[in-house]
C-alpha positions in Angstrom: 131.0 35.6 158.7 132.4 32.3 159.0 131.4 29.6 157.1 133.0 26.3 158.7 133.2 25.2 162.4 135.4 23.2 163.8 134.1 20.4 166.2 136.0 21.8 169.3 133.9 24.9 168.8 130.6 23.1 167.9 131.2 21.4 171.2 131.7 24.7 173.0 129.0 26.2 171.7 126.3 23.4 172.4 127.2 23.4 175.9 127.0 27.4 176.0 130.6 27.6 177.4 132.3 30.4 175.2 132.2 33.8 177.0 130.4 35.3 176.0 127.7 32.4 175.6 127.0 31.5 172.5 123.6 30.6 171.0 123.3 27.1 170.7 122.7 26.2 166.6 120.2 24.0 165.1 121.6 21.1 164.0 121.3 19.4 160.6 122.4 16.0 159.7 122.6 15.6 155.7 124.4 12.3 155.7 123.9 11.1 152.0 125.6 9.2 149.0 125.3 9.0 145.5 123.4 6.9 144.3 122.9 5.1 147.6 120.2 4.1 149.8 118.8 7.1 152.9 121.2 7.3 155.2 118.4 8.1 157.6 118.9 4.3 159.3 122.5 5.5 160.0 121.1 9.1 161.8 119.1 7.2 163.9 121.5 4.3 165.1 123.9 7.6 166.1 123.5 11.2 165.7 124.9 14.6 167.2 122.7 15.2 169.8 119.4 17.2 168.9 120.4 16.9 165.6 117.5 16.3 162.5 117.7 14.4 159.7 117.6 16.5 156.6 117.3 14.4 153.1 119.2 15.4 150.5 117.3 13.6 147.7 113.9 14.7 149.0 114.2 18.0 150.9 117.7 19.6 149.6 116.5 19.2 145.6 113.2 19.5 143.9 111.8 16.7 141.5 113.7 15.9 138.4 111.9 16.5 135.0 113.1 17.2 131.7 115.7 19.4 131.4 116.6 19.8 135.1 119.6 18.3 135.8 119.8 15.6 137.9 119.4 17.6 141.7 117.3 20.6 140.5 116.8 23.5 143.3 114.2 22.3 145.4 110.4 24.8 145.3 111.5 27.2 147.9 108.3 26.5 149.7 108.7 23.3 149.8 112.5 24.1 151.2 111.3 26.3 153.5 108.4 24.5 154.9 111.1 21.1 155.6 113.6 23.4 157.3 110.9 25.1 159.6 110.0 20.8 160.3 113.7 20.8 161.7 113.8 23.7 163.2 115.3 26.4 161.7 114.5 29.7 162.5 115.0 33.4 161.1 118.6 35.0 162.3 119.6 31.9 164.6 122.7 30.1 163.9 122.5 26.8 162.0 125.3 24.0 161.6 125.2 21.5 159.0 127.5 18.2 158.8 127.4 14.8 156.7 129.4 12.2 157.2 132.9 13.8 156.3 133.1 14.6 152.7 131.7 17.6 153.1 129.2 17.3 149.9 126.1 17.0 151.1 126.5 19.5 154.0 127.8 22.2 151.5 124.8 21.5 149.4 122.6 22.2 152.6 124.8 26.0 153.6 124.1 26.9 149.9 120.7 26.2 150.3 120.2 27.7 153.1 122.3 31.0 151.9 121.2 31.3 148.6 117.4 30.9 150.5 118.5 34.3 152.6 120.1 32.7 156.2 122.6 34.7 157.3 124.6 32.5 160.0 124.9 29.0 158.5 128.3 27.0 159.1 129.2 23.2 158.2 131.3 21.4 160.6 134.6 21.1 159.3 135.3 17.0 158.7 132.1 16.1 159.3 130.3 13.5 161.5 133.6 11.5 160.9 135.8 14.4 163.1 133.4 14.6 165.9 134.5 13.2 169.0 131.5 14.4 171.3 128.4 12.4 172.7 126.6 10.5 170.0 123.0 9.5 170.6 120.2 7.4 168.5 117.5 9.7 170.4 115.7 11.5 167.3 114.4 14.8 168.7 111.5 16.5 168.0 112.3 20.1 167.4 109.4 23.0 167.4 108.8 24.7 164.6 110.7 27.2 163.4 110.3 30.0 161.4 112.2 30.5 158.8 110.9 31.6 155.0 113.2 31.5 152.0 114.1 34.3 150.0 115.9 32.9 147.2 118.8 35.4 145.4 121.1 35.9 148.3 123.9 34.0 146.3 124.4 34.2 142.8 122.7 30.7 140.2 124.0 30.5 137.1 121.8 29.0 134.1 123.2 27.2 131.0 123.5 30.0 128.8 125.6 32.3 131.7 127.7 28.9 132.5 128.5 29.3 128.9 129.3 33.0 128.8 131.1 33.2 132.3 133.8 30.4 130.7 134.6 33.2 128.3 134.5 36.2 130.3 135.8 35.0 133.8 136.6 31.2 135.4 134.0 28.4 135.0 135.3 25.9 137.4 134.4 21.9 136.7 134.2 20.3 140.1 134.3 16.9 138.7 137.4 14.3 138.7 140.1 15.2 136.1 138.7 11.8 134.3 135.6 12.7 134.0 136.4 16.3 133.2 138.9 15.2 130.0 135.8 12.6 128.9 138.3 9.6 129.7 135.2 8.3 131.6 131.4 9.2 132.7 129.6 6.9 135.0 126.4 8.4 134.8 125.1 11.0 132.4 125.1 10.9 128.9 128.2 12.2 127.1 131.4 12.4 128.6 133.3 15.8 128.2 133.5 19.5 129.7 131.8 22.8 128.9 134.0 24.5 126.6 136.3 26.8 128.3 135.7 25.4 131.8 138.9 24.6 133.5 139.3 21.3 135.8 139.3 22.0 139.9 138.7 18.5 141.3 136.4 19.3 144.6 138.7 16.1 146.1 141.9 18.8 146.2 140.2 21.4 148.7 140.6 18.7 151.2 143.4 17.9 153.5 142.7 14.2 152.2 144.0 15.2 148.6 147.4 17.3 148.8 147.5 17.6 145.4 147.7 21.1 143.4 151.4 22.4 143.7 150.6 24.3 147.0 154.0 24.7 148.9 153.1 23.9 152.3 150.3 22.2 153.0 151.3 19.1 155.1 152.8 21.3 157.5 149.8 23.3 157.8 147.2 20.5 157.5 149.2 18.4 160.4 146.4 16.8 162.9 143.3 18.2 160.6 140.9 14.9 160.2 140.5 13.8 156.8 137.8 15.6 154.9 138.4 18.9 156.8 139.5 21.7 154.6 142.8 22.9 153.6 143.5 26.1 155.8 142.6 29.5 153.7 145.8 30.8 152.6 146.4 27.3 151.0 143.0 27.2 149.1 143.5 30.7 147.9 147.0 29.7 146.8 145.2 27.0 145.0 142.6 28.9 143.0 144.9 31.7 142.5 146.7 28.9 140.1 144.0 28.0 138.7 143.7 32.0 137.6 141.2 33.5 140.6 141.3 36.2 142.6 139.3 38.0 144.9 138.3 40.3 141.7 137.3 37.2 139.3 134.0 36.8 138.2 133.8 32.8 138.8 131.2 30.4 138.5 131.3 26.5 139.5 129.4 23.1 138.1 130.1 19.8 139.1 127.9 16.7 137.7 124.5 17.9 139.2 124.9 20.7 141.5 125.7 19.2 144.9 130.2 18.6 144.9 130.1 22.0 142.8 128.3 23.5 146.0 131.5 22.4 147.9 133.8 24.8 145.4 132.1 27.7 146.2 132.2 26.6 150.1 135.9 26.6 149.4 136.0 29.4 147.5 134.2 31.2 150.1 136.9 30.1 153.0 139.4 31.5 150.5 137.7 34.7 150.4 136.2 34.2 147.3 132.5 34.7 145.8 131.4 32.4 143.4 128.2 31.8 141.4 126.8 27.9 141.2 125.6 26.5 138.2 122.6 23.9 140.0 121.8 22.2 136.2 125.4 21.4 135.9 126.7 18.7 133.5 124.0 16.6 134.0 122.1 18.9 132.2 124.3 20.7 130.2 124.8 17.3 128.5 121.3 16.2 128.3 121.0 19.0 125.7 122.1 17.8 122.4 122.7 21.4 121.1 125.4 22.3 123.9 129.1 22.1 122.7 131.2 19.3 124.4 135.1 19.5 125.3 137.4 16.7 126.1 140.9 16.3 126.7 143.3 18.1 129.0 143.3 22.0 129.2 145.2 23.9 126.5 148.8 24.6 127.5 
């Protein structure tokens, strides 16, 4: 099943124009920023049409406490009962877009997977890509009826993080810097999980060419930036980094929420990974967990 859309077929499928007709999806706006204020104003001054706000901070992650990592998994009754407030239902197709870097949405399709929904997409590039109707009318969608059963994609926990960075690929999501400890803006020790092996989230984007991938301004030509690198490329790319369609693999990022958009690239690629939701933010909160820095070996 696919698991991006592009906007030309988000636009054909809102107005029911593919033969045969497609279902129109629920739409889900997840605009958000790090350590930013709601991007709720910016929904409503301009919004896909029939689309509902859906906060990341509140609705996509459950309250922090000790131990949790900064973006913990939200209760899934609580997840449930804010996606039936936007109108998600049970076997009918949802889209998901933020404003073009493709975090925030990705954290929304894992939710929404890992929760048991079976036909979520994110809209390739975002609200930033989208050149259909915009409107500041904020809708009012019945209820729907969807109820989360967590487990349909694999979580890693600390301990497994640790053992799959022995036994198959642990991906770090995070900037190169931050993964070699040159820097850490926010949590409390700079550094990587030992063994983990650096895949900046910023290079599965046509934004970023870098990674040694033969190719890829040809075949990214006219794709707006944030949009993701065409399949063959990004399984070129994880294929250096060691991956196949056989490797166990695992992702973390600094809290769960730019790691989710690995395993959405991963998934384009062909690729099924397991997310580590605690991610560094916890991992390092934990003054018993080993810490790597510097650049990989060899």
């Amino acid at each position: 099943m696919a698991v991006i859309v592009s906007p030309t077929q988000l636009a054909r499928e809102l107005t029911g124009s593919p033969s045969p007709p497609h279902t129109p999806p629920t739409l889900l706006d997840v605009r958000w920023d790090l350590a930013g204020p709601s991007r709720r104003p910016d929904y409503e001054a301009a919004h896909l049409p029939g689309a509902v706000y859906v906060d990341l901070e509140t609705e996509l992650a459950g309250p922090v406490g000790e131990g949790t990592g900064r973006h913990p998994l939200p209760d899934p009754e609580a997840f449930g009962a804010a996606m039936r407030r936007a109108g998600v239902r049970q076997g009918h197709p949802v889209v998901v877009y933020d404003g073009g870097r493709g975090w925030a949405a990705a954290r929304a399709w894992w939710l929404l997977r890992w929760a048991g929904h079976e036909d979520v997409r994110v809209l390739d590039g975002g609200l930033a890509a989208w050149e259909g109707p915009l409107t500041g009318e904020v809708p009012q969608p019945p209820e729907g009826d969807f109820t989360p059963r967590p487990g349909a994609l694999p979580v890693l926990d600390a301990d497994g993080a640790a053992a799959l960075a022995r036994t198959g690929v642990l991906l770090d999501a995070r900037s190169g810097e931050r993964y070699r400890g040159e820097v850490e803006p926010i949590d409390r020790v700079a550094g990587h999980i030992p063994g983990a092996v650096s895949a900046p989230t910023t290079e599965n984007t046509v934004e970023n060419t870098a990674g040694g991938v033969s190719g890829n301004a040809g075949n990214a030509a006219g794709r707006p930036p944030g949009a993701f690198r065409p399949a063959a490329e990004l399984a070129a790319r994880f294929a250096g980094l060691g991956i196949d369609a056989d490797t166990e693999v695992g992702v973390y990022c600094g809290s769960g929420v730019s790691a989710a958009h690995e395993v959405l690239a991963l998934a384009i690629a062909g690729i099924d990974a397991a997310l580590y939701p605690g991610s560094w933010s916890q991992w390092s909160a934990d003054p018993s967990r080993p810490v790597a820095t510097g650049p990989e070996p060899g």
